[in-house]
N, C-alpha and C positions, 0 to 999 in steps of 0.2 A: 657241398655234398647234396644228393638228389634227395627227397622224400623218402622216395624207395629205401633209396642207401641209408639212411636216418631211421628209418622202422627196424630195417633189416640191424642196425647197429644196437637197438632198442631192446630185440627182441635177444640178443648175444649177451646183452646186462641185464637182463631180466632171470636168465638161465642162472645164475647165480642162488638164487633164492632169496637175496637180501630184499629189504624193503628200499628201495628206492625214492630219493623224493625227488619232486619236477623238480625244482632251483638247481639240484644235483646234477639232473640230467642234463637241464639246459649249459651248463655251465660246461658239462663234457662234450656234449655237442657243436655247444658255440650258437644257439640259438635260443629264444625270448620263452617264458614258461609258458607264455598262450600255445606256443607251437607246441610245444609238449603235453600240453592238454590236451588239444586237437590230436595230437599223434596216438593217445595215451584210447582216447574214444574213437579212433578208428579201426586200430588191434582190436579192440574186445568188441568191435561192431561185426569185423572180421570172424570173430568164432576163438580168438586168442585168449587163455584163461586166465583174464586180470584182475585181480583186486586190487582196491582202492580207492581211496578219495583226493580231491585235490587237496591239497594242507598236511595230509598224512602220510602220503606217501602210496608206491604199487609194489605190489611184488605178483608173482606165476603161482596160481596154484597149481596142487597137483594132478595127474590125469587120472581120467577116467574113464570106464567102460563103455561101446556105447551101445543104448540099449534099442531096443530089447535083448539083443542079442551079442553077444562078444565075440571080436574078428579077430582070425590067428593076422600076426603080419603082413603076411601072403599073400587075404585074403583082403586085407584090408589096402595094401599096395596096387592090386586088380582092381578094385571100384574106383580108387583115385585116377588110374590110368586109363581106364575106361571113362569115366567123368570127363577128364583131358580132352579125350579124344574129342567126344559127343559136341563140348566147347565151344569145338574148331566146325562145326559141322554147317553146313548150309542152311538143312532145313531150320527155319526158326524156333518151329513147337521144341524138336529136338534140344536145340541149345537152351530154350529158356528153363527144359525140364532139368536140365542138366544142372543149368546151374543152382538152380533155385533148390535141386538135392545137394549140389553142394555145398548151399550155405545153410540147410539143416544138419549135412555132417558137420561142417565146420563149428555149430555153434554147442553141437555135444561132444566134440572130440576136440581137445583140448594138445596144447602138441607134445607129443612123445619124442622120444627114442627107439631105435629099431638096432637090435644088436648084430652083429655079422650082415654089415651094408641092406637092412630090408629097408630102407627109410624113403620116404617120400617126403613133403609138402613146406611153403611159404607165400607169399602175394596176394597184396591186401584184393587188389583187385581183378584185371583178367588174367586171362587163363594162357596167354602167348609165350609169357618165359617160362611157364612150367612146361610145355609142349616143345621147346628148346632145348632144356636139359635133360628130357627125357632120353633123345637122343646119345645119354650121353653113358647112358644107366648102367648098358649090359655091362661096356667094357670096364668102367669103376666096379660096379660087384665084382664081375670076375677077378679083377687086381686085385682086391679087397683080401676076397677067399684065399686066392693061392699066393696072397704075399708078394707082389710081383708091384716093381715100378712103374709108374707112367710118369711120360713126360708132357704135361700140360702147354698148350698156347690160351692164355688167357689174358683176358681184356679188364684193366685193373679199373679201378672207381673212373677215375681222370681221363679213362679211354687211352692209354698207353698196354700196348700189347706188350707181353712175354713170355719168354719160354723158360718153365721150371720141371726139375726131377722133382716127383715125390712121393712117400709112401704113402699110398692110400690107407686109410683106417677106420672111419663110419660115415655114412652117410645118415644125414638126419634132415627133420622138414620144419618145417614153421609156417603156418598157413600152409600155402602152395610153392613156395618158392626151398628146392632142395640145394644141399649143401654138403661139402664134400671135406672133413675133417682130416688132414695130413702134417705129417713132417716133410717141412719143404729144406730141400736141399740147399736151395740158394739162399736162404735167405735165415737157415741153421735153427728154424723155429717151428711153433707146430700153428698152420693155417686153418683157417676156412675160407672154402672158395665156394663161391656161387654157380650149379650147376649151367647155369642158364648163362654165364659170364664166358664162359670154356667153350675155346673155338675148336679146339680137338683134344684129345686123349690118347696117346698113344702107346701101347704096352711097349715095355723093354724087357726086353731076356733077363735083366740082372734080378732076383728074386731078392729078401731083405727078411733078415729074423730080428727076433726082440731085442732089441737093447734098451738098457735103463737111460732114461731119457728120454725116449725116443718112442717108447708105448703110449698108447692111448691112457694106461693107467697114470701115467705120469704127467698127464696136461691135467692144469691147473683148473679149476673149475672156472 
């Protein structure tokens, strides 16, 4: 498992709210508690809102506003994608501005949920796979909203490509790296996929309503 994949796996056991302790982590991961220390101080170097200590254990706190002033979703979705952009941009001044406001967002915005697909962010570090996934945004929202399948190609951990049906149902962010919460058809369970991992998205005609099971209500925490 890569780094990335190990933070990203980190931050999925995190969401839980339990206290977590390294030997734990290490143990689920399959790797030494140094590296979980290390991992543990580079999420909350990142802007990720962690407590804890080593011996005690971490667990996420909760989010908060950021100030001075409080962003609708929307609003808050716009600065990140503008951010993105700027990243990617040539001029230097530009990108170092860029980023150097996004590690002051980062270190007051702590990571949410966005309900009805407004979600953005994940990546500890640059900014390339969020600029990736973006790409990938409209058509998930739109699935999202009107309930409608896509059929994904995506590139699993191991670099093994495949193609899965599935109902889209939130999208959420963690750092800079966004995520795509579904019931995957293939595989009769409910996923998260990495937008940034998704080599295409493509609607299908077949539309899909609630069933028990099968709602966001009924994934496990």
């Amino acid at each position: 498992m890569s780094r990335k994949d190990r933070l990203f796996e980190i931050m999925q056991l995190l969401r839980t709210g339990d206290v977590l302790r390294a030997c734990d982590l290490a143990r689920t991961l399959e790797v030494s508690v140094r590296t979980i220390y290390r991992d543990m101080d580079t999420l909350a170097e990142s802007g990720v809102p962690i407590e804890g200590t080593q011996g005690t254990g971490y667990h996420m706190t909760s989010a908060i506003a950021l100030p001075p002033i409080t962003l609708s979703p929307e609003e808050l979705e716009a600065l990140h994608l503008g951010i993105t952009v700027l990243t990617q941009a040539a001029d230097p001044a530009l990108k170092a501005a860029a980023e150097s406001l996004a590690a002051k967002i980062d270190a007051s915005l702590p990571t949410r949920s966005m309900a009805d697909a407004d979600a953005w962010k994940f990546n500890v570090h640059p900014f390339a796979d969020t600029a990736r996934g973006v790409s990938h945004m409209p058509v998930v929202r739109a699935a999202i909203k009107a309930k409608q399948k896509l059929r994904l190609t995506y590139h699993s951990r191991d670099d093994r490509v495949s193609s899965r049906v599935v109902r889209p149902l939130l999208m959420e962010h963690f750092g800079r790296v966004w995520t795509l919460t579904a019931w995957c058809e293939l595989r009769t369970a409910f996923r998260a996929f990495r937008l940034d991992l998704i080599e295409s998205a493509e609607p299908l005609p077949e539309l899909f309503v609630d069933e028990v099971g099968k709602r966001l209500d009924d994934k496990a925490p």
